[in-house]
DSSP file (Angstrom, degrees, kcal/mol; ACC not computed):
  #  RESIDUE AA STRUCTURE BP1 BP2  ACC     N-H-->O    O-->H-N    N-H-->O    O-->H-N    TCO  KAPPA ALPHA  PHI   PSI    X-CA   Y-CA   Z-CA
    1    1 A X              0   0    0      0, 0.0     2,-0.3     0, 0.0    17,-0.2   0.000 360.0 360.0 360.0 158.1    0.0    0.0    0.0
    2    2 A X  E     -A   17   0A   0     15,-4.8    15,-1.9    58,-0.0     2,-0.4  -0.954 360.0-123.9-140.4 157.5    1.3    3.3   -0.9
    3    3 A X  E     -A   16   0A   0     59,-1.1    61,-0.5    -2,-0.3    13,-0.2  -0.516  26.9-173.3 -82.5  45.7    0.6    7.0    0.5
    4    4 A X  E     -A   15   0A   0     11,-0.8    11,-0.6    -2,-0.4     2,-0.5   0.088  20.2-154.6 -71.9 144.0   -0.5    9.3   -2.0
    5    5 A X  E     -Ab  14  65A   0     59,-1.4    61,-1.1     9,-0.2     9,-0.2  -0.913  26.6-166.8-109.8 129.7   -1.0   13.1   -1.2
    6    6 A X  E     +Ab  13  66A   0      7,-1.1     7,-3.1    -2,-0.5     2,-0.3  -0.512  29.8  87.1 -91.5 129.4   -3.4   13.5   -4.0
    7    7 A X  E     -Ab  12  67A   0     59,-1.4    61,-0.8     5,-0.2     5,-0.3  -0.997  53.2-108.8 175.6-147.7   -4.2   17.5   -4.8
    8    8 A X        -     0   0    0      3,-1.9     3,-0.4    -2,-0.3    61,-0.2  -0.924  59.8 -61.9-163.0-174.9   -3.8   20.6   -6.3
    9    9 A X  S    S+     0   0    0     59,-0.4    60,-0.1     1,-0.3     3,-0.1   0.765 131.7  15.4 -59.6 -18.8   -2.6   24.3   -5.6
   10   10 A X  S    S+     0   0    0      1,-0.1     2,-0.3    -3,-0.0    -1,-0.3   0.866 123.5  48.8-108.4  -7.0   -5.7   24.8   -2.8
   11   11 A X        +     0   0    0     -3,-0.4    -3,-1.9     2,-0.0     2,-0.3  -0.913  59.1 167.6-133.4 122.9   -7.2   21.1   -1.8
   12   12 A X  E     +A    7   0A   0     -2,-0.3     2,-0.3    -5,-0.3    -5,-0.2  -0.996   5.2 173.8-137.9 155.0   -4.9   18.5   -0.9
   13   13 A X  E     -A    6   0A   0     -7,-3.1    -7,-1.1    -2,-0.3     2,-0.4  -0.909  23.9-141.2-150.6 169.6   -6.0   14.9    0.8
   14   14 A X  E     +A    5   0A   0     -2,-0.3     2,-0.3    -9,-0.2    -9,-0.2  -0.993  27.7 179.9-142.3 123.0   -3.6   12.1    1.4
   15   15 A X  E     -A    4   0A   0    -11,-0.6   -11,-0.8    -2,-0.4     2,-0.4  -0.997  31.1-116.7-135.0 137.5   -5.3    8.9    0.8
   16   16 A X  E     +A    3   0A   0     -2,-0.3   -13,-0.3   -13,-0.2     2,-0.2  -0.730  42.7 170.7 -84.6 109.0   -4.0    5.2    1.0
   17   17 A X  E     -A    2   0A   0    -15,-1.9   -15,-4.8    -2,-0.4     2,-0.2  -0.563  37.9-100.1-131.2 175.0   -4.0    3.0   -2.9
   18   18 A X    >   -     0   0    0    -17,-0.2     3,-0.6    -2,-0.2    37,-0.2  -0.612  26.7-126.9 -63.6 130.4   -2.7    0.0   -4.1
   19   19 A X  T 3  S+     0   0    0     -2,-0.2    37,-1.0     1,-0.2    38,-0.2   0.181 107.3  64.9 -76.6  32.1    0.5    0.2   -6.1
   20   20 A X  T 3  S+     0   0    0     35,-0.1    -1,-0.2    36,-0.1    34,-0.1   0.600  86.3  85.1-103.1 -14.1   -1.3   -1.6   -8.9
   21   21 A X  S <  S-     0   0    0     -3,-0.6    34,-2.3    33,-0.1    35,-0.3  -0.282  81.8 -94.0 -73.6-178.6   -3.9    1.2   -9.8
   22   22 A X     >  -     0   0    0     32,-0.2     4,-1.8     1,-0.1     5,-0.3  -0.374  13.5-124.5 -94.6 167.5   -3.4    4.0  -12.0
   23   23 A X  H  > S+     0   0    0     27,-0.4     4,-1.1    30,-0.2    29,-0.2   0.918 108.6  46.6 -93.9  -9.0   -2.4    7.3  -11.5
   24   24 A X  H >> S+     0   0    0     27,-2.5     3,-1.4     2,-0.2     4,-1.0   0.978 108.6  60.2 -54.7 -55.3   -5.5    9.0  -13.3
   25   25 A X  H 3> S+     0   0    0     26,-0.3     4,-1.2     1,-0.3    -1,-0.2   0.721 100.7  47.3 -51.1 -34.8   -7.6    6.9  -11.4
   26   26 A X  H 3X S+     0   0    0     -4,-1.8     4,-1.2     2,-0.2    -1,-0.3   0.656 109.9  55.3 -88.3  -6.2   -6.7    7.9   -8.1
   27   27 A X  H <<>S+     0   0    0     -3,-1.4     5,-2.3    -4,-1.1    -2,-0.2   0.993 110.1  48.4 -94.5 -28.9   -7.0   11.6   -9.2
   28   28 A X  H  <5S+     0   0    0     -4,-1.0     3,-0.3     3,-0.2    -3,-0.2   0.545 109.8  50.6  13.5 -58.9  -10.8   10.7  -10.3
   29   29 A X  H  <5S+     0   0    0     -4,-1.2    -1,-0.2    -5,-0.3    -2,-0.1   0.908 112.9  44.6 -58.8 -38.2  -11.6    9.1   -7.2
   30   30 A X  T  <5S-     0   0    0     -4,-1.2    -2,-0.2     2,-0.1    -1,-0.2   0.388 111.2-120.8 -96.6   6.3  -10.3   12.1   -5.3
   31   31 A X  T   5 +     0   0    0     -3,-0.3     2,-0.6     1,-0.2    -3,-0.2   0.817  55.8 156.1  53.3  42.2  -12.2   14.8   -7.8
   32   32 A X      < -     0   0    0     -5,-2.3     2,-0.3    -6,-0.2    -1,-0.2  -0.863  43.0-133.7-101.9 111.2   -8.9   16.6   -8.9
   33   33 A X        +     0   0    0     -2,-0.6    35,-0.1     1,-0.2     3,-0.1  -0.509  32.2 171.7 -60.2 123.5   -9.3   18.4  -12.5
   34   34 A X        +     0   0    0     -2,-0.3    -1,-0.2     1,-0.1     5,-0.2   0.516  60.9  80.8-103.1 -12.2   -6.0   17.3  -14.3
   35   35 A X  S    S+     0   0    0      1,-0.2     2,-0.5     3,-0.1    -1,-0.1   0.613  89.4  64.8 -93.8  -0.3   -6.8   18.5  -17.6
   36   36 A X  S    S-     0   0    0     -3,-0.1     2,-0.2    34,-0.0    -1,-0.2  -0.891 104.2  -7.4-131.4 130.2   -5.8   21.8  -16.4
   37   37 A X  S    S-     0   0    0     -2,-0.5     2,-0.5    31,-0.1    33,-0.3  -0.489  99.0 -43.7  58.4-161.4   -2.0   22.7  -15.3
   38   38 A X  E     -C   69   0A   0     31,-1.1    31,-0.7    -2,-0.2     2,-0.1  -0.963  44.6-129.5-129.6 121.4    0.8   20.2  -15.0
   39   39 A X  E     -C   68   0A   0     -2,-0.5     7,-1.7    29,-0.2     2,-0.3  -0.212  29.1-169.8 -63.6 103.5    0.7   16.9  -13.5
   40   40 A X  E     -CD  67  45A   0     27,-3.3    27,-2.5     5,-0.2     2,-0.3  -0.996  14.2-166.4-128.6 161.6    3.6   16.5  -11.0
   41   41 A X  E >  S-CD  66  44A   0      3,-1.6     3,-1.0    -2,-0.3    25,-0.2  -0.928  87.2 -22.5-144.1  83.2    4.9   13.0   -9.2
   42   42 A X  T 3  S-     0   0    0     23,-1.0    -1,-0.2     1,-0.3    24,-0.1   0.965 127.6 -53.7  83.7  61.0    7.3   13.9   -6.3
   43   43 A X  T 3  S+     0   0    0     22,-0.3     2,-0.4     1,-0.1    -1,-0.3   0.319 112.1 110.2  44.6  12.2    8.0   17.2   -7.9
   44   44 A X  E <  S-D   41   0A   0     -3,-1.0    -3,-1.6     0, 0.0     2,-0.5  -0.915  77.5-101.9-112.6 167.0    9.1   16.2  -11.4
   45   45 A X  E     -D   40   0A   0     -2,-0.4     2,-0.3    -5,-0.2    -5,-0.2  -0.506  37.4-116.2 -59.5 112.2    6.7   17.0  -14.3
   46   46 A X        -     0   0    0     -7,-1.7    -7,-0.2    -2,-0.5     5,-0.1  -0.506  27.0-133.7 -49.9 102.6    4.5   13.9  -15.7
   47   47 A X    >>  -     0   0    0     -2,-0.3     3,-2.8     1,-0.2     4,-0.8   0.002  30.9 -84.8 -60.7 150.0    5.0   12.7  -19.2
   48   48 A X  T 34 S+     0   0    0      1,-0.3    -1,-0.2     2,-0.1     0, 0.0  -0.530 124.2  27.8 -63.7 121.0    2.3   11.9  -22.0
   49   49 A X  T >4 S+     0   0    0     -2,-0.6     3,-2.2    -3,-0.1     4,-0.3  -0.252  98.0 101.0 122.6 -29.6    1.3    8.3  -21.3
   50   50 A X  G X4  +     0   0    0     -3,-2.8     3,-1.3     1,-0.3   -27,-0.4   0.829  66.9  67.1 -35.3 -55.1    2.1    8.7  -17.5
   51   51 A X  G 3< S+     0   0    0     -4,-0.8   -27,-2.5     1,-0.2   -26,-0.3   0.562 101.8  44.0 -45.5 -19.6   -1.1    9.1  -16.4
   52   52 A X  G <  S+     0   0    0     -3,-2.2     2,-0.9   -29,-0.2    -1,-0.2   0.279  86.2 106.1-109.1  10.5   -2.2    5.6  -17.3
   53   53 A X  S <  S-     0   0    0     -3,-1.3     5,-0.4    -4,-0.3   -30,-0.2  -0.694  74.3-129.3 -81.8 103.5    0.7    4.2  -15.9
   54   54 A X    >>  -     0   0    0     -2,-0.9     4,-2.2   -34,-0.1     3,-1.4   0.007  33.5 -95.0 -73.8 164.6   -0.2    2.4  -12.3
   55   55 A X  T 34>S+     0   0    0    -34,-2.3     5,-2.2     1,-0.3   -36,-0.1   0.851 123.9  51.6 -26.8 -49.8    2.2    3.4   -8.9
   56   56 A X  T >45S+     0   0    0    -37,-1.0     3,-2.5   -35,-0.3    -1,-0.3   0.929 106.2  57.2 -80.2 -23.8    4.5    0.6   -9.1
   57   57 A X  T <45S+     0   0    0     -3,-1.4    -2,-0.2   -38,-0.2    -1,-0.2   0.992 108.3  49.3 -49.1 -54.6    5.3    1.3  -12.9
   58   58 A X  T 3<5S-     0   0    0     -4,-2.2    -1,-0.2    -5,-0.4    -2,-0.2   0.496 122.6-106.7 -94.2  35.9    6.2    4.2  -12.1
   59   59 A X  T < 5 +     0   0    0     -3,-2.5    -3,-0.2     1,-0.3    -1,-0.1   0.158  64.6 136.3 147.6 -57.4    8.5    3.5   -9.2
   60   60 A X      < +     0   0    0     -5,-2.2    -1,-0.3     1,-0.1     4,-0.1  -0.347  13.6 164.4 -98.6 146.3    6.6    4.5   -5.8
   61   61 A X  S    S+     0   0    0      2,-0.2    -1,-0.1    -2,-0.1   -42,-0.1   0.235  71.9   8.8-125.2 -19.2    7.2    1.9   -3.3
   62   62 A X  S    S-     0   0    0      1,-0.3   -59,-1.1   -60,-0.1     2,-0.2   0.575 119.5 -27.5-132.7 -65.6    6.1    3.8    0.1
   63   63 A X        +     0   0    0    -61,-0.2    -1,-0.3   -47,-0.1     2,-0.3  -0.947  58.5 164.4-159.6 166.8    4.3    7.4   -0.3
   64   64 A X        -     0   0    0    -61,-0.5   -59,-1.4    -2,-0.2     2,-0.6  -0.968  33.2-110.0-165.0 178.4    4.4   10.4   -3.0
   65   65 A X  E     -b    5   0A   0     -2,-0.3   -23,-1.0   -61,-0.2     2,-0.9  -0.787  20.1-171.0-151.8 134.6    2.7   13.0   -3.8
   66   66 A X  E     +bC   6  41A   0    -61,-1.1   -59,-1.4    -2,-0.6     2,-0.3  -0.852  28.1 156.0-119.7 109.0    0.3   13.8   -7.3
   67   67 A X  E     -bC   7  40A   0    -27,-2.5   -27,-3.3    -2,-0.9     2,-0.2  -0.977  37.8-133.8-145.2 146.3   -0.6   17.0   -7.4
   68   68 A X  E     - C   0  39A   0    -61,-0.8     2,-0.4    -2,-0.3   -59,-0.4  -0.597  19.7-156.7 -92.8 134.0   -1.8   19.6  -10.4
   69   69 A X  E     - C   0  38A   0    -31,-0.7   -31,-1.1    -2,-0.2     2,-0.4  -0.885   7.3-167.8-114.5 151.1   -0.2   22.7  -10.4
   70   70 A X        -     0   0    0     -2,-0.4     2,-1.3   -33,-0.3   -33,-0.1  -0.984  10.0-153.7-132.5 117.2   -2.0   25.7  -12.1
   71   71 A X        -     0   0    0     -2,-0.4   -34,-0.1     2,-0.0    -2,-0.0  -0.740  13.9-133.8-126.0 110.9    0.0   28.7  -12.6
   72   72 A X    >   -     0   0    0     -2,-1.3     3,-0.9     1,-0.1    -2,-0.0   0.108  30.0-115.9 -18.9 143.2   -1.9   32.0  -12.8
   73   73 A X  T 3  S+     0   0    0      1,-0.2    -1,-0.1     2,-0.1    -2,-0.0   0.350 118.1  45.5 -90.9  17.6   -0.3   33.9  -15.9
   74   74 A X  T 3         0   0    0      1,-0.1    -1,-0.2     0, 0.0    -2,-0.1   0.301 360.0 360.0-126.9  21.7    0.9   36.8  -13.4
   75   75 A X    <         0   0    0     -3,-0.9    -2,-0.1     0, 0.0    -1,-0.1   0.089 360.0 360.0 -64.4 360.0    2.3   34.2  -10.8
């Protein structure tokens, strides 16, 4: 079992997954719009095809965190 905090730049929740799901899936469950700002996985930036990739593909073995960033254009 792996430790996700799940979020974006105001709402963040830390919820407990499986490493076999995916990482869209857990941001779906957790009602975080992805389609807008950039997808990061323990601060680096998410790659096209990432998103379908489940936990242990891509790595996470203990806890992480997937969070959407949205940056305002005068940020």
């Amino acid at each position: 079992m792996i430790k996700v905090t799940v979020g974006n730049n105001v709402k963040r929740n830390s919820v407990i997954v499986d490493e076999a799901v995916t990482l869209r899936s857990v941001l779906e469950e957790n009602d975080i719009d992805y389609t807008r700002g950039t997808m990061h996985l323990d601060g680096s930036t998410l790659q096209p095809g990432d998103m379908d990739k489940s936990f242990e593909e891509m790595g996470i073995k203990d806890k992480c965190f997937l969070l959407n960033v949205v940056k305002a254009d005068n940020a």
